[in-house]
ROPADO-161803 format. One record per residue (C-alpha): z, y, x. Coordinates in steps of 0.02 Angstrom, whole numbers, plus 32768, in hexadecimal, padded with zeros to 4 digits. Layout:
N
ZYX...
// end
This chain:
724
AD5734D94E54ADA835244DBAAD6F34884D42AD9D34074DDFAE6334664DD5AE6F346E4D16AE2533A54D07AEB2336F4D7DAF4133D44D26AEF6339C4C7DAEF032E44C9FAFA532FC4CF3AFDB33434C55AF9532DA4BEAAFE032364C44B09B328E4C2AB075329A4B86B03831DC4B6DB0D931B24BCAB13831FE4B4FB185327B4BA9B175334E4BB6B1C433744C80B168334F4D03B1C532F04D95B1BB333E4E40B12932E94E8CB0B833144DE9B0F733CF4DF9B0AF33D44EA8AFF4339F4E64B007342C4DFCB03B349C4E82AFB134534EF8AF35346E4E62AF4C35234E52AF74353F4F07B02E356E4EF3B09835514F92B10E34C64F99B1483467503BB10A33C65078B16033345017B142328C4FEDB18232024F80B1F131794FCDB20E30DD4F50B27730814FD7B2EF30A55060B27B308B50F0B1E330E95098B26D317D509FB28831685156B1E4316C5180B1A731F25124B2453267516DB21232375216B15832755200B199331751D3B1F0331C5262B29A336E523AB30F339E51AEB2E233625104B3193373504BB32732DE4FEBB31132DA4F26B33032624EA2B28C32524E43B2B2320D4D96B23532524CE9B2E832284C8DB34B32AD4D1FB32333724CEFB3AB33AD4D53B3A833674DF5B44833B14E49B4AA33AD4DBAB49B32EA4DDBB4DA32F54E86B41932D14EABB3EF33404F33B42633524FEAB3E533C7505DB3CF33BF511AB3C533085138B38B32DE51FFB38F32525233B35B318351FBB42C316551EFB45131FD5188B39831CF511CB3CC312950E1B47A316A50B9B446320C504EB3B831974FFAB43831114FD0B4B831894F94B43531FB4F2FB40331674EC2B49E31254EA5B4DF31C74E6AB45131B34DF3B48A31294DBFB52331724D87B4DB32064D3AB47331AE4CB1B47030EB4CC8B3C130D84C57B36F315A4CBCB2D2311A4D0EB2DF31244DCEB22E315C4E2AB272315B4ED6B29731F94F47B248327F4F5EB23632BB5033B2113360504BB22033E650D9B29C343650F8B26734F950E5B2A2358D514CB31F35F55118B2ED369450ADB31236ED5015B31B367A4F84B2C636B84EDCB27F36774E5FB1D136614E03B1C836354D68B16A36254CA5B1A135FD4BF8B15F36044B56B1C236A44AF3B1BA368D4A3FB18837424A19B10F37634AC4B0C836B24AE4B0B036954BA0B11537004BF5B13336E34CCBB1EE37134D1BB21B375C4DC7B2C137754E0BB33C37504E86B34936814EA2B3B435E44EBFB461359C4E79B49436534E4CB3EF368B4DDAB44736824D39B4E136CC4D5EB48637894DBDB3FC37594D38B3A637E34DA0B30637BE4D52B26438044D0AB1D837CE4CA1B11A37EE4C8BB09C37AC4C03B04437324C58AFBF37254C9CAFF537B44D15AF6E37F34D96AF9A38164E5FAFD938C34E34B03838984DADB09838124DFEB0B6387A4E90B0F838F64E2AB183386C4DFAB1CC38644E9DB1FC39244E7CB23B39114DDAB2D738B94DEAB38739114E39B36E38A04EDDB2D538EB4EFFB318394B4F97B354387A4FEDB287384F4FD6B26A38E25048B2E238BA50CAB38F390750D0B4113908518AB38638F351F3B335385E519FB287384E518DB248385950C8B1ED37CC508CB11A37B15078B10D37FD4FD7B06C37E24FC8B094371A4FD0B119372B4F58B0AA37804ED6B02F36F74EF7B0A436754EB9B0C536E44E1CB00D36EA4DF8AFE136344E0AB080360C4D96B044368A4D09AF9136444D17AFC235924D05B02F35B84C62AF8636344C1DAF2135954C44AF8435174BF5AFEC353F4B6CB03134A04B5CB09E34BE4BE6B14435034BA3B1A7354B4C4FB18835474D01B1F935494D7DB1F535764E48B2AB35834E6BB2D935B04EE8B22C360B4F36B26336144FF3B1FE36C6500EB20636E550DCB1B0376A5135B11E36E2515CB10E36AD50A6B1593670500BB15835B04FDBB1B835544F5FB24734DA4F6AB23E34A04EC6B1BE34954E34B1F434674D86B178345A4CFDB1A334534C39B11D34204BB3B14434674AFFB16933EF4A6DB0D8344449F9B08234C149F9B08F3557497DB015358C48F5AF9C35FB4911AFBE369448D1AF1D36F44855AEDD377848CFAE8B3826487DAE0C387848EDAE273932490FADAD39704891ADF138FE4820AEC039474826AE6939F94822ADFE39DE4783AE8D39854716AF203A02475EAEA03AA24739AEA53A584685AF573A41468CAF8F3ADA46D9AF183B414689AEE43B0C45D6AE933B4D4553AEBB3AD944CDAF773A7F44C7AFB039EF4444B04639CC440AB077392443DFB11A392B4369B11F39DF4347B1983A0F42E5B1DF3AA04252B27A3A584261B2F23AD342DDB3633A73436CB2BD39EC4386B26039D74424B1BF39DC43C8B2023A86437AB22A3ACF4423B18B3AB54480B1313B0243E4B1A23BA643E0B1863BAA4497B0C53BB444A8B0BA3C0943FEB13A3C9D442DB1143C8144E2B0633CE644BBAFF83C4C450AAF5A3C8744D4AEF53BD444BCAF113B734434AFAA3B1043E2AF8C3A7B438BB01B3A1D4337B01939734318B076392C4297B05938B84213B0E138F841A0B0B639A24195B0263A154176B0683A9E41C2B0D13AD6424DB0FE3B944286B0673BCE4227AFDD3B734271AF903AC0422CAFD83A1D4262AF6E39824279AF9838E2424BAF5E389A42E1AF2638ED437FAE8338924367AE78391642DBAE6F39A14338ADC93A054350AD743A2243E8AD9A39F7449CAE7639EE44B7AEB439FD4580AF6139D24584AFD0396C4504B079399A44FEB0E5390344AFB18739204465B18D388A4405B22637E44432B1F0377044CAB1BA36E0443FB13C374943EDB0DF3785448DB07936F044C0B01C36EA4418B00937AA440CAFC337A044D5AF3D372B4497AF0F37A8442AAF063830449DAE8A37DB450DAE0637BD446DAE26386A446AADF03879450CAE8738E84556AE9238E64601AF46390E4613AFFC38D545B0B092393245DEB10938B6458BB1BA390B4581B228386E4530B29738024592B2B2374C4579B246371E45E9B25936CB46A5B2F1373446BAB34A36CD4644B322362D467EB275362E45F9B1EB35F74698B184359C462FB171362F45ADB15C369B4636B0D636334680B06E361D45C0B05F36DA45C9B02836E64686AF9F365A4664AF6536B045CCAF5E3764461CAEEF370B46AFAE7736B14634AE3F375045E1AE6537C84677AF043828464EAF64387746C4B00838584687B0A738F946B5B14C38A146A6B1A93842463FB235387F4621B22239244653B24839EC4607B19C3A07460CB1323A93465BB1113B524682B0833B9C46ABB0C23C5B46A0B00D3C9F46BCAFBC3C434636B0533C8645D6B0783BB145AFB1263B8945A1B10F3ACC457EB1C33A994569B25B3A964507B2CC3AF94572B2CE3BB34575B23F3C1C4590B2213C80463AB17F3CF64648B1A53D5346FCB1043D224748B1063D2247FDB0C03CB348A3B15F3C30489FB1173B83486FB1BC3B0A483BB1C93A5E481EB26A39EC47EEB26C393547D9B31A395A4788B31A39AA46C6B3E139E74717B3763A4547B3B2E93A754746B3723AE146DFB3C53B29477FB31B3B6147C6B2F93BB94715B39C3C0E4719B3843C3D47D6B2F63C8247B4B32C3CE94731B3BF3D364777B35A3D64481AB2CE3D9447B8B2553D22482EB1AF3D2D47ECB1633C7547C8B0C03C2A47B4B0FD3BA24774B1953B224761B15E3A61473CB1E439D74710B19A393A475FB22938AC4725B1F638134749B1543827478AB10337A34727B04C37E24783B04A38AC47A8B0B638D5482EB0D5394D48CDB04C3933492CAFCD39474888B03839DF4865B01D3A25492DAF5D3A11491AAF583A6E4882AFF13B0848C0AF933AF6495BAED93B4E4919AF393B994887AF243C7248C4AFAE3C8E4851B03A3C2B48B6B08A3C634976B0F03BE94983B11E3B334937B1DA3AFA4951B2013A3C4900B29139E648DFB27E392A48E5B2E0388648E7B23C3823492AB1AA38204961B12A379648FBB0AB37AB498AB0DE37F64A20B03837FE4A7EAFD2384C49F2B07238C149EDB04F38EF4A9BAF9F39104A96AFBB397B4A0EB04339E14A6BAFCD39EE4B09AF363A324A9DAFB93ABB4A49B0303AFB4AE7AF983B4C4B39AF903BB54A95B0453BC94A61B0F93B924A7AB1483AF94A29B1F53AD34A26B2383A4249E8B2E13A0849B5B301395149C6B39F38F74979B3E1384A49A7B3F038894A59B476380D4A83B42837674A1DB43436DD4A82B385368B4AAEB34935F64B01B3E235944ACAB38834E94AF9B32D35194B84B2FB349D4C12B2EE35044C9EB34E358F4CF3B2AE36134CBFB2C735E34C24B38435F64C14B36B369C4C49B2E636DC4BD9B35A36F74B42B3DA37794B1DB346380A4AF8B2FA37FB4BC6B25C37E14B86B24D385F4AFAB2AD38EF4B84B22738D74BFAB18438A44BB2B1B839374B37B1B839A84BBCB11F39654C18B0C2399D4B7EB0FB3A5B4B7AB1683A5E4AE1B1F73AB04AEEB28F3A444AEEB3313AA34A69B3D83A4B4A85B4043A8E49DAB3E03ABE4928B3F63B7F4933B3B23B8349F9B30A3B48498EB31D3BBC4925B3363C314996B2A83C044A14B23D3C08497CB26B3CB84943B2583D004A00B1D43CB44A56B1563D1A49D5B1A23DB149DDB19F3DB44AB6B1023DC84B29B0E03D444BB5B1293D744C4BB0B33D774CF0B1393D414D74B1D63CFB4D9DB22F3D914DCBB2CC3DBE4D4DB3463E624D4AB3D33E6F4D04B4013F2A4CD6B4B23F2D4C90B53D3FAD4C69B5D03F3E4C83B5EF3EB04D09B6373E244CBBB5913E164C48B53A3E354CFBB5973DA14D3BB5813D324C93B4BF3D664C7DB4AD3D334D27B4EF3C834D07B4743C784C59B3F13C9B4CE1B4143C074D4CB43F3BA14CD0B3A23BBB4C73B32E3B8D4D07B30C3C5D4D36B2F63CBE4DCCB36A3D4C4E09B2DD3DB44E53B3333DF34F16B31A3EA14EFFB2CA3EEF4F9AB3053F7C4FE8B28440084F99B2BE3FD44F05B3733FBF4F22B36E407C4F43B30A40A04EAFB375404D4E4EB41F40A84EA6B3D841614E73B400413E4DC1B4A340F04DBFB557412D4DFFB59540FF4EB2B62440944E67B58F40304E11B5263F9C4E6CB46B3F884E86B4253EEE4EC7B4093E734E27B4763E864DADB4553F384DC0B5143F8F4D6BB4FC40244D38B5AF401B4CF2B5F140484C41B60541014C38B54F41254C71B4F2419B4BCBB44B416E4B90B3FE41A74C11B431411E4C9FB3F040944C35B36140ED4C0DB33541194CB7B35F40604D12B2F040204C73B254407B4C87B25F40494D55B26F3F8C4D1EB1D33F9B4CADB182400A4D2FB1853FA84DBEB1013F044DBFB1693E9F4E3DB1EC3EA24DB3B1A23E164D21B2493E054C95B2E43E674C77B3883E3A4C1DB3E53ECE4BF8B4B33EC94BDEB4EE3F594B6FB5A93F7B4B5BB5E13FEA4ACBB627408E4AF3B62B41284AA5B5C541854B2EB51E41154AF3B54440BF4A4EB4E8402E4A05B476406F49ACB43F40FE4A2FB425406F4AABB3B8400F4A44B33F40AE49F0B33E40C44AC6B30940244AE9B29940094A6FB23440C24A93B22540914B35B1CC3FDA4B23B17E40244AA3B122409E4B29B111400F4BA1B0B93FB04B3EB02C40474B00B02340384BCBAFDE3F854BC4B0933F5F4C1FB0DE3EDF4BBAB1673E7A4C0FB1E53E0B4BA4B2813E7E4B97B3353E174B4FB3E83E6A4B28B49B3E374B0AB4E33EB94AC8B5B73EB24AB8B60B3F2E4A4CB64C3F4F499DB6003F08491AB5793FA14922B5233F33499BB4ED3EC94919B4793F4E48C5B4413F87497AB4023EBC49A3B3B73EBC4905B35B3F724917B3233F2F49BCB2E53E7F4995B27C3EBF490DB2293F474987B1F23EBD4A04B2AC3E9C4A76B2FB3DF04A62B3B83E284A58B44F3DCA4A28B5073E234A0DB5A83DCF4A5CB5463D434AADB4E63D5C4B7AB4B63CA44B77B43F3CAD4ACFB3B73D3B4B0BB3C33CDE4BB1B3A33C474B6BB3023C8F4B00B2D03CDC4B96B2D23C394BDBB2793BD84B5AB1DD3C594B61B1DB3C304C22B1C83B844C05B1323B9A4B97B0DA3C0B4C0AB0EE3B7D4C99B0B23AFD4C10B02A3B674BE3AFE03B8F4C87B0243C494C9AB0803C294D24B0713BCB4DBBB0FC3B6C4E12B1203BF94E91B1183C614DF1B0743CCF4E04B02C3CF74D6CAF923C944D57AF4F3CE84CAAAF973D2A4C06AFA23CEE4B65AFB63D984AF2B0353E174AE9B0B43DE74A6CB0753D364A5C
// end
């Protein structure tokens, strides 16, 4: 059955092609439907007037008519389409006018006939479609449907193929969810039949990747079913080159070398102070890496003390990374040498390479790192830490804080803002890799390796693109389970799909795809430099919470009322406090304060009050996160609130009670010292800000949903670890 439905769409396909053309007309769309059993209403194919009148009366009431034409994409934007013809009269006057407005649309354009179809019910019009994303491949579409889709461009996406869950879960995922349902009394639609026409779409694109976009538009989805009005099918111009795949084992073996080697080259070493090559050797020399430092350079004999090699073919023994600092012309010819060498990995810091316009030397050095196996970091990159191998690999300034933070940059610029970042917050890294222009190594090789490495928490990336979305993906998937990764995207607002030939297509530019498909694969989405940053520095440092359930404990309203917005806005859950707990909650605080959630215990309250309402939020299991506003007053000062706060987690957590526990704190600048006193003791806290611990707070939720902690109604289905 399967071979019968792929033979008939193949030898379709194949005839477009000899014809010349890439869109299917309407009539060849509908064996493809038929093929793989996606719904479309009875039609047929009039060449004449009277053919036209005939079929209409067999269907035996209102029709649509439809210029069929290979040479007309757009069928109503030629004044080809009219809908709710009855009648032989008002047949032969809508087929007449239809091809003469044809005519007048494109005069060359090769006239089929008319297409006679049935007229559906009315329902809710959505639409169905697939295109081919240049970063994800296949991807499948779902959103709201008809002459209106790309103005709401209420849409979301899926890699495709997608299975019955998966497509279901589409009809959820976009803000009209609540019309599918049924809103005012209306009955919803048969979701079931609706995610049955997103399935069949997304395997027909999986099973022939020749076909560029699909198209149901509009989908009329009724309570009895879902059938489509329209079917549009694009076939690409060419296909793209496959891209050399690395097995699992493979990425681990060559990044174990790279991250942690015990023999480094340098190619183009230097003695001579303000040089790259000079950098990177002061860097691993007086960075204490503890393998050894081999210079290469065939002017000198010695660099920094130790022996320099003329070539790195010179060198004794076995070599696992080469570190080039040496100009863009020089590096195909030293390459070559590095794979008789047998070194299975170049981190080649030089620009001049595809980023100025040089493809074709960029491509020389990607050939010649595939013949003899080299994983290739960069070009045009700052280079590499690896702070617990003691490597600084780069020419920028050294940083040795060794921590769980993973971070990657395509961008030299972002590179150097995540080393100063990291220094003035004193986050502790495992390690910070420039990437550039990805040449071969990139994210998702990265991922695998951050992903098994027991030295990193947490990964957080900032990238321009993706070279290979699905192996990106994958990579993400295997990792979230194990630990957060956030990922800052830039381009947000590039336009996409400039040329596109269907309405699906149109709409999957502008950074749809990446937004959901991102989030589909449980990284954690920053809208921003710092907010990565940030996510990165806090998701380490706070335990996975077990529920949904969040209190907010502050001592001064307007942070109660501004928290509580951070909560919404961040996706969170006000927990409704019940009434044992309301009263709990009321012995502690003054009767001009408020329980109920924000709990105000108001601004004059001593030590005491917070510590109290504090050890009842950690006490109590129904209550799972708490966000706590401090206001600055001379009763409980900054620094008494946080030694406080910190004592009492502290005690939780020797309990085996370890809930995620966030605070603004607003005040003099003493606050500063207090957020920093209580960060480093295990409390995300910001000073002058409510929406930033919020929005932390928020990011580790999302990982704990992506990772399987928490089910949708927010039960705690398992734990990974305390402080991640």
């Amino acid at each position: 059955m399967a071979e019968d439905r792929e033979l008939r769409v193949r030898t379709l396909l194949e005839a477009v092609r000899a014809d010349g053309r890439t869109a299917l007309t309407a009539p060849e769309g509908k064996v493809v439907a038929d093929a793989y059993g996606i719904a479309v209403p009875g039609e047929e194919l009039a060449t004449d007037v009277d053919e036209a009148v005939a079929y209409a009366a067999r269907f035996g009431g209102p029709v649509v008519m439809k210029i069929v034409s290979p040479d007309i994409l757009h069928k109503t934007d030629a004044g080809g389409v009219v809908v709710g013809v009855e009648g032989a009269a008002d047949v032969r006057v809508a087929f007449h006018r239809i091809v003469e407005n044809a005519r007048v649309y494109n005069a060359e354009a090769k006239i089929e006939g008319v297409q006679v179809q049935e007229l559906l019910p009315k329902g809710t019009e959505v639409i169905v479609g697939a295109v081919t994303d240049p970063t994800f491949g296949k991807v499948v579409a779902f959103g709201l449907g008809g002459v209106l889709v790309e103005v709401l461009k209420d849409v979301t996406f899926r890699l495709a193929p997608v299975t019955a869950d998966e497509a279901l879960s589409m009809l959820d995922s976009i803000k009209a969810a609540e019309v599918l349902r049924g809103v005012r009394g209306q009955a919803g639609v048969d979701r079931w039949a609706v995610a049955e026409q997103i399935r069949r779409v997304s395997q027909l694109v999986a099973e022939f990747p020749e076909i560029a976009e699909v198209d149901l538009n509009p989908v009329i989805a009724t309570p009895e079913g879902a059938v489509a009005a329209d079917i549009r099918i694009i076939l690409a111009e060419q296909q793209p080159p496959a891209r050399k795949k690395y097995s699992r084992d493979e990425i681990l073996t060559s990044m174990r070398r790279l991250m942690q080697p015990r023999s480094v080259a340098v190619i183009g070493a230097s003695n001579e102070q303000g040089k790259i090559g000079n950098s990177v050797m002061r860097n691993l020399v007086d960075g204490g890496f503890a393998g050894e430092i081999h210079p290469v350079n065939p002017k000198a004999d010695d660099i920094l003390g130790r022996k320099a090699y003329k070539s790195v073919t010179d060198v004794p023994g076995e070599v696992d990374v080469a570190v080039f600092a040496i100009p863009a012309k020089f590096v195909a010819a030293a390459l070559e040498e590095v794979g008789r060498k047998r070194i299975p990995n170049a981190v080649l810091i030089p620009s001049g390479f595809a980023e100025t316009g040089e493809h074709e030397l960029q491509a020389e050095i990607v050939a010649i790192g595939e013949r003899y196996g080299i994983r290739l970091l960069g070009p045009n990159i700052y280079g590499y830490y690896s702070t617990w191998q003691d490597l600084c690999a780069t020419f920028c300034t050294p940083y040795d804080v060794k921590g769980g933070v993973a971070l990657t940059s395509q961008s030299g610029g972002i590179g150097m803002a995540i080393l100063g970042f990291a220094r003035t917050t004193k986050t502790g890294v495992s390690a910070i890799v420039g990437l550039g222009n990805k040449s071969d190594l990139d994210e998702d090789d990265l991922l695998t390796w951050f992903g098994e490495d027991p030295h990193t928490e947490c990964i957080a990336m900032h990238l321009e693109d993706l070279k290979d979305g699905r192996a990106f993906v994958e990579a993400a998937r295997n990792t979230v389970p194990k630990k957060p990764v956030v990922v800052l995207k830039a381009g947000r607002t590039a336009a996409g799909a400039k040329a596109a030939g269907s309405h699906t297509g149109a709409l999957a530019g502008d950074d749809a795809v990446y937004d959901d498909i991102l989030r589909q694969a449980g990284v954690i989405r920053a809208p921003g430099l710092n907010d990565m940053l940030e996510y990165a520095r806090g998701l380490p440092v706070l335990p996975a919470p077990q529920g949904d359930n969040v209190v907010i404990i502050t001592g001064a309203g307007g942070s109660g009322v501004l928290l509580s917005d951070a909560i919404t806005d961040n996706g969170l859950t006000l927990m409704e406090i019940p009434p044992d707990l309301d009263e709990a909650f009321r012995r502690f605080i003054p009767p001009f304060g408020a329980a109920g959630n924000p709990v105000d215990i108001t601004g004059g309250e001593p030590p005491s009050t917070y510590e109290a309402t504090i050890r009842l939020g950690l006490e109590d299991p129904r209550i799972h996160a708490l966000v706590l506003g401090y206001w600055h007053t001379i009763v409980t000062p900054p620094m008494v609130f946080a030694e406080l706060t910190a004592r009492v987690v502290a005690e939780f957590r020797e309990r085996g009670i370890e809930k995620p526990v966030v605070a603004s704190l607003a005040g003099d600048v003493e606050v500063e010292e207090a957020c920093q006193y209580l960060y480093e003791r295990g409390v995300v806290a910001y000073p002058y800000t409510t929406e930033r611990p919020v929005a932390v707070l928020g990011a580790k939720y999302r990982w704990a949903r992506a990772a399987g902690l928490l089910g949708s109604d927010g039960s705690g289905s398992g734990r990974l670890g305390g402080g991640s």
